[in-house]
C-alpha positions in Angstrom: 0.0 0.0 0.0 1.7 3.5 -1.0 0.2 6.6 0.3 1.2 10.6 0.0 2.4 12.4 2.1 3.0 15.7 1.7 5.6 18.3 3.2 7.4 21.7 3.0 10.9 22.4 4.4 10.5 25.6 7.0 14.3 25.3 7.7 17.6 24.6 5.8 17.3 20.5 6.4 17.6 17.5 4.6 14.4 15.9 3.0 13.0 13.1 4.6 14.4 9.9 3.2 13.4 7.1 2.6 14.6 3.4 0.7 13.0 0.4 -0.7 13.1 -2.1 2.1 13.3 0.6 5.5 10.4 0.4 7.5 10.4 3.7 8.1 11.6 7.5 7.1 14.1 8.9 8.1 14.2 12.4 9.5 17.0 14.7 10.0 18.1 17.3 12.5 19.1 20.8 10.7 21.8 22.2 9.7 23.0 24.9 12.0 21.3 28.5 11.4 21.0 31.1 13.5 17.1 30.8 12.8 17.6 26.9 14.0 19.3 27.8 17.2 17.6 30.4 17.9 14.7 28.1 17.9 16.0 24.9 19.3 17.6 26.6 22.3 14.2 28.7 23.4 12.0 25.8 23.5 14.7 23.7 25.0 16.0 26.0 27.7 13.9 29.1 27.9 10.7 27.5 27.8 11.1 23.7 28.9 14.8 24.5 31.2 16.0 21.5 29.3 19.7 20.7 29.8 21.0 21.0 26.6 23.6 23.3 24.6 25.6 23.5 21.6 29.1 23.1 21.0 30.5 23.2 18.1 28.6 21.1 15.3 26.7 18.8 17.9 23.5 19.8 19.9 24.5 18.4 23.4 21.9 16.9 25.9 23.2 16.4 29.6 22.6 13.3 31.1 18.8 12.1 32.3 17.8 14.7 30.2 15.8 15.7 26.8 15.7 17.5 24.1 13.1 18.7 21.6 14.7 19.0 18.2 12.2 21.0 16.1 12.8 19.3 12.5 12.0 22.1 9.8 9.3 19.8 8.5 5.6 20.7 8.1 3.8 17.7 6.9 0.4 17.5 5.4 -1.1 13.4 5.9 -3.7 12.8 2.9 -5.2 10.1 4.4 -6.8 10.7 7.7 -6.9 7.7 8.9 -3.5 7.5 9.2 -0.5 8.9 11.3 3.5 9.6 11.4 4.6 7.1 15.0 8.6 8.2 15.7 10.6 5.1 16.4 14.5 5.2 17.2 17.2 4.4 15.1 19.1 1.7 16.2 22.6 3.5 16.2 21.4 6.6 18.0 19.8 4.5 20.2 22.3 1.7 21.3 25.6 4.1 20.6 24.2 7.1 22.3 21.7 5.9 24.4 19.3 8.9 22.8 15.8 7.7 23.0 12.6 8.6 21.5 10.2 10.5 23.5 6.7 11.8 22.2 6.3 9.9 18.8 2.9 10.5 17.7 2.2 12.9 15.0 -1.8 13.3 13.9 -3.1 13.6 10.4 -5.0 17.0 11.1 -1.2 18.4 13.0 -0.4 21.2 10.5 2.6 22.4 13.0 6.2 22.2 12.8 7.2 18.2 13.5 9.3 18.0 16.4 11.6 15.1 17.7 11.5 14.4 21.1 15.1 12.6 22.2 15.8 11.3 26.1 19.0 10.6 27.3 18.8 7.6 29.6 22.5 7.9 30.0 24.9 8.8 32.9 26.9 11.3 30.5 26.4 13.7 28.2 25.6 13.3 24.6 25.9 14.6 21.3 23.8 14.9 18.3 25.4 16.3 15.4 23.6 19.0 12.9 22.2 17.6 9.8 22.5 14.1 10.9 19.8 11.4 11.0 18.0 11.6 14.0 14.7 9.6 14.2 12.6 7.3 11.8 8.6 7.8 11.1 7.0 5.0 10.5 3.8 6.1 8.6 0.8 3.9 10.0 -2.9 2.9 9.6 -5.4 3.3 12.8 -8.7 1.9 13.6 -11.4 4.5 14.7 -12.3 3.7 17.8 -15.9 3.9 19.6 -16.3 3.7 23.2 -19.3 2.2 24.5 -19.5 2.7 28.4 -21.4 -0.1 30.1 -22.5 -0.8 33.5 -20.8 -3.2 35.8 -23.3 -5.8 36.0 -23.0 -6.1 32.3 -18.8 -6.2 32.5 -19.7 -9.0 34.6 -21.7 -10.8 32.3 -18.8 -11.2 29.5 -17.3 -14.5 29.0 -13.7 -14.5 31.0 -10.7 -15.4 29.0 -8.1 -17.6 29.6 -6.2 -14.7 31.4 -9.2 -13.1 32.8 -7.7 -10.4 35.5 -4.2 -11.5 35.7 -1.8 -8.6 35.4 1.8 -8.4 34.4 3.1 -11.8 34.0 0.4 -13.6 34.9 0.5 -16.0 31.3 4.2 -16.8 32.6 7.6 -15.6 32.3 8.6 -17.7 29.2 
């Protein structure tokens, strides 16, 4: 299944990218403008008192900390039953232990896309301007309708093989 997506560049960055085979798209962090700092470091630090700062050609984020990278990309979803979900890539993740935070971007968003990164380290680390940053995956959901009904009828549905059990309860292996 191939659907559209559409997008405009609001910042000097690289075009999402994506090939034959990926799951997903890969997104970029800018190159560095003043326009890009300027941004980057007021939601991050003035707004949010994220620890982060920039040295050089890296965006740096202190340890147990985040960072939110907005991307320069404004995307418009045709279809509206689907979504962009933000997933890590695997060298960011297991080299710099840079994980994805917020993921979820909605068809009807018309904002800048941002990429939410945690550090789950114990030391600082660095992200480097105009390098690959996150994937999107770009994914179908099911419309959901909530029907509220009353306890005496909960109690009236057949109980599964798991009924209540909670975290583990189908066993460990």
């Amino acid at each position: 299944m191939n659907s559209k997506i559409r997008f405009t560049k609001i910042r000097d960055v690289k075009s999402p990218s994506y090939r034959v085979g990926d799951a997903g798209s890969d997104f970029y962090v800018p190159n560095k403008t003043e326009d890009f700092l300027e941004a980057l470091l007021k939601k991050n630090v003035e707004e949010l008192d994220n620890d982060i700062w920039v040295e050089d050609e890296d965006i740096v984020i202190g340890a147990h900390s985040q960072v939110l990278i907005p991307c320069g990309i404004k995307v418009d979803i045709l279809d509206k039953n689907t979504y962009l979900d933000a997933e890590n890539k695997s060298g960011i993740a297991t080299k710099k232990e840079l994980l994805v935070g917020a993921q979820v971007v909605d068809a009807i968003y018309q904002g800048e896309v941002h990429i939410n990164l945690h550090n789950v380290s114990d030391k600082p680390q660095r992200i480097g301007f105009g390098t690959k940053a996150v994937q999107f995956l770009h994914k179908e959901y099911i419309q959901t309708v909530w029907e509220e009904i009353s306890n005496d009828e909960y109690d009236m549905i057949e109980t599964s093989e798991r009924g209540a059990g909670g975290f583990s309860s189908t066993g460990l292996k």
